[in-house]
Each structure stands twice: as structure tokens, then as C-alpha cells.
N, C-alpha and C positions, 0 to 999 in steps of 0.2 A: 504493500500500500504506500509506505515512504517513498517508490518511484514513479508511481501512479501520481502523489499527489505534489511531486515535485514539476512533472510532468504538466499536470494543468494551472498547475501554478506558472509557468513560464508562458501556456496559452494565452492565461489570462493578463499579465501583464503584455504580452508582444499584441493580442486584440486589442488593446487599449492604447499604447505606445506607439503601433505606424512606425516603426523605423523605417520602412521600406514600403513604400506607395506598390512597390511591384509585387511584392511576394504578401505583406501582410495587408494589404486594401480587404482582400476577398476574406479575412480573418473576421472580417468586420458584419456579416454574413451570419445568423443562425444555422441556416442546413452547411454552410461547412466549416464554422467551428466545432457547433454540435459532432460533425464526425472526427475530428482531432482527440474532443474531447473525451469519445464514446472512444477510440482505441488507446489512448491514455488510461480508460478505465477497460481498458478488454471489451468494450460494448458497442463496435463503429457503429451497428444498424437499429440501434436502440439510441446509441446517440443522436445520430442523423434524422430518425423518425421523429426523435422532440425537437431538433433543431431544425425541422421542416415545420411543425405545427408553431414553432415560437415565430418562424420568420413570416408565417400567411398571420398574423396577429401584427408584424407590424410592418406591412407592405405599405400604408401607408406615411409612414412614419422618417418626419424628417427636422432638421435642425436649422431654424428660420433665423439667422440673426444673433446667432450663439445661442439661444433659448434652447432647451433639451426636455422634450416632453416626459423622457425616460430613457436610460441608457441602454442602447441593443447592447453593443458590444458586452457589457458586461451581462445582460440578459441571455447572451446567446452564450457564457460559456457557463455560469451558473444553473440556470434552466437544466441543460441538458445531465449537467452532475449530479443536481440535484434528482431528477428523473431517474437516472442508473443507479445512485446511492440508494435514492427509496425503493427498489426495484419497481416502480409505478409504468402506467400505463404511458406508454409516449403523447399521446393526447395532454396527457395532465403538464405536461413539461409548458406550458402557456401560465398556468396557476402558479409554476414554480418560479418562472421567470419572471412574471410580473413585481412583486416584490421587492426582488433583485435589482431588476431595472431601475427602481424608485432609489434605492440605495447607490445605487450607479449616478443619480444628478447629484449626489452631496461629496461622489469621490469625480467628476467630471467639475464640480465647479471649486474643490481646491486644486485640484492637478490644474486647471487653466488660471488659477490666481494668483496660485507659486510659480507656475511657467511662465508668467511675466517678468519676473526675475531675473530668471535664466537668459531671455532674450533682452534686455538692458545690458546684462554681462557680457551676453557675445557683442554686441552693440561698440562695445568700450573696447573688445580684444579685436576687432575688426579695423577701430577706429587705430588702434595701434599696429597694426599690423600683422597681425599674429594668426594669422588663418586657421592653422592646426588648433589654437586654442577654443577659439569661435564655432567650430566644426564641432569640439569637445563638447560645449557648451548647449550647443543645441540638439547633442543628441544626451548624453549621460544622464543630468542632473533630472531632467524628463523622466527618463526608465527607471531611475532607479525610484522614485514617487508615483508610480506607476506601479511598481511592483511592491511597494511600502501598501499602499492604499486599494489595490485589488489584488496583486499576485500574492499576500500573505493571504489575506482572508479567502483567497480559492485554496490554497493549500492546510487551512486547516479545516475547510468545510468535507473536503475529501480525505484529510487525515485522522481527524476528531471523532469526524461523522457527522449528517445535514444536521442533526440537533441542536449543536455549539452553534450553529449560524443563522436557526430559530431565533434562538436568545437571544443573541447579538444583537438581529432584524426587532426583535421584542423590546429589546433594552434602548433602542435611540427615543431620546425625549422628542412629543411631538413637535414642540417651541422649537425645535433645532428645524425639522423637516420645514417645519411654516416659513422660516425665515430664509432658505434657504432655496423654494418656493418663489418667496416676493424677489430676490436674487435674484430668477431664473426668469419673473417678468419683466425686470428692470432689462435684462440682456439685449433683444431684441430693438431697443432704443441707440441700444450701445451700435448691434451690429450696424443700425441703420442710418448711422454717425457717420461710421465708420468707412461705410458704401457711398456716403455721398461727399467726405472727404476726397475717396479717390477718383468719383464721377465730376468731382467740381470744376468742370472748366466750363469754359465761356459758351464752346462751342456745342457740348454735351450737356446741359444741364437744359436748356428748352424742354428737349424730348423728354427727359425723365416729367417735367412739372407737363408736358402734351400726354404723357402716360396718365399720370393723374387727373388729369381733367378730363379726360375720356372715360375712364373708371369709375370717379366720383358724380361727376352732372351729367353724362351722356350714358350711363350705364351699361357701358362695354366691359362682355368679361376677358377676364386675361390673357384666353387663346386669339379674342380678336384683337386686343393690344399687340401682342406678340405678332401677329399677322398681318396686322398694320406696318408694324416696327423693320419685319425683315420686306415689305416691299418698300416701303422709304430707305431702309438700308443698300438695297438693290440699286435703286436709283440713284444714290451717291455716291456710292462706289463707281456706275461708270460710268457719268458723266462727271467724275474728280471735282464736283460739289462745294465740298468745303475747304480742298485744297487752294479754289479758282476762290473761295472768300478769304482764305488766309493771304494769298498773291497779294489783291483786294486794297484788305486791312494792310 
């Protein structure tokens, strides 16, 4: 069991961590962590079967703005443990992961409020020139708060047994999840700051307030914005549009 649970313990922080957009993106995935995590436990097709029923639960499910309605990734390696630990039906692995998932926005918004840290620090070893150190920087201090904040507690859930991670789940004060919660509403202001920081120029910023006014008073939904958007895009592009207003100006 000690290799088993050292095993999803290293799932579970590299599904969270993305070191590598190529190899761990698809980590990110319930039906194929769930099978990682099913042959770490000896169970690929028991894993996979809850890590298929976790992932049709949150097909639509996505992260608007930094906001996190619940953490897949850590639902998808939990979930599926917990399913094989209980030896429960793969259906039920949705019950198990839910939870989890909710425990997943309190370790997804300290891992992103210390990782601002980290990226100040490479920020400074950059500005000095130290590339190797920067590199360091952005990947390390990440994983290894990563594996602090999800890869223990996957390793003693499958060392212990699901029961210590009942309690645990049991033992968080409400007042902590609420606030943590209002955190998670606040976010989407932030992303959306953020998006029109780097949309801010002269020549982009019409369109984004033309989006808006077509959504808001003319009651067009998104697919016709967007389909508005890439035929006025079509059009600028060959007729070189806003290059012939930059000449211009």
C-alpha cells in the first residue's frame, strides 16, 4: 500500500502542478487520471469507470476569470481513490468527488496566492539576469505547495484509509469554506481587470464595448457576437484595415 499511495500521491500533485502543458494537460481529465489512479491502486477499469462518470458530471465545467466552481483536477484523482478504497460502485465515484472538489477551491486559491510570490521572485532573477534561476523559480516553489497541499493528503487518504479524509472533509470550519467562497466571487473581477489590461489599446477596445452593446441592449447571444466578430475580423484582415488607420494616424 506504501507504493500505491506514494504513487497517487505524485498523481495528484503533477494533476495539479502542469509542469508540462504536453504530457500533464490531459492529467487534468477525470476518465484518464481516474485510470492512473485505478492502476496505482491495481484497479485501471474500476478506476477509469469512476473517472468516466466524474468527468460526464463536469462536462460543463469551467474556470471564468480565475473563479473555480470546484476543482476537477483534484476531483478526478480523489473521486476515483476514493471509489476503489470503498470498493463502491463506479457510478458513486460523482458522490465521492464532489466533496473533494469543494476542498480542491481552498487548496487552488492558496497554491494561486503563494504562486504570486514565486512569480515576483523570478520577476527580480530575470531582471538580473539569471535565467536558470527564474526557470527555478517558476517551476519548484509551485510543486512543491502542490504536493504540500494535495499530494500529502492523496497519500494519506490511500495510506490511512478514505476514513482519515472523512474527518479531515468533516473537520474544516464552515466560516473558513464561506470566506473562501466570497474569495472565489471576488476573482472573476480580478480576471476581468486583468483581460482588459491587456485588451487596452486604442484600436481594440471599440469592439470589446461593440460586444457589449450588442449583448446588453440589442440582445444578441454570444454565438452571434462571436459570429459577428470573426466576419469583421475577416474583413480587416484583408483589406489591412487598421494597418491603413495606423499609416493614417
Amino acid at each position: 500500500m506504501l507504493i500505491s499511495a506514494i504513487l497517487v500521491c505524485l498523481i495528484a500533485t503533477m494533476a495539479n502542478w502542469w509542469p508540462s502543458q504536453l504530457i500533464t494537460r490531459s492529467w487534468f481529465y477525470p476518465v484518464w487520471t481516474g485510470l492512473l489512479v485505478g492502476l496505482a491502486l491495481g484497479q485501471p477499469m474500476l478506476g477509469m469507470k469512476a473517472g468516466a462518470y466524474i468527468n460526464l458530471a463536469y462536462l460543463g465545467w469551467i474556470t471564468a476569470g480565475g473563479t473555480m466552481p470546484g476543482n476537477l483536477p483534484v476531483a478526478a484523482v480523489f473521486g476515483p481513490a476514493m471509489t476503489i478504497l470503498s470498493k463502491a460502485d463506479p457510478s458513486l465515484g460523482v458522490s465521492f468527488a464532489v466533496p473533494f472538489s469543494l476542498f480542491g477551491i481552498l487548496t487552488f486559491q492558496i497554491t494561486m496566492s503563494l504562486n504570486s510570490i514565486w512569480v515576483h521572485k523570478a520577476e527580480d532573477y530575470l531582471e538580473k539576469g539569471n535565467i536558470r534561476a527564474m526557470r527555478l523559480m517558476n517551476f519548484v516553489p509551485s510543486g512543491i505547495l502542490n504536493f504540500i497541499v494535495v499530494g500529502i493528503p492523496a497519500f494519506v487518504m490511500v495510506y490511512f484509509g478514505s476514513g482519515v479524509m472523512r474527518q479531515f472533509l468533516a473537520s474544516i470550519p464552515t466560516s473558513l469554506v464561506s470566506a473562501m467562497q466570497v474569495v472565489g466571487a471576488i476573482m472573476p473581477a480580478l480576471g476581468i481587470a486583468m483581460l482588459l489590461n491587456f485588451m487596452g489599446q486604442k484600436k481594440i477596445m471599440p469592439f470589446y464595448f461593440l460586444g457589449f452593446l450588442l449583448s446588453v441592449y440589442m440582445k444578441m447571444d454570444i454565438v452571434g457576437v462571436t459570429a459577428l466578430a470573426v466576419v469583421l475580423g475577416v474583413v480587416f484582415y484583408t483589406t489591412n484595415f487598421l494597418e491603413k488607420a495606423d499609416e493614417n494616424n
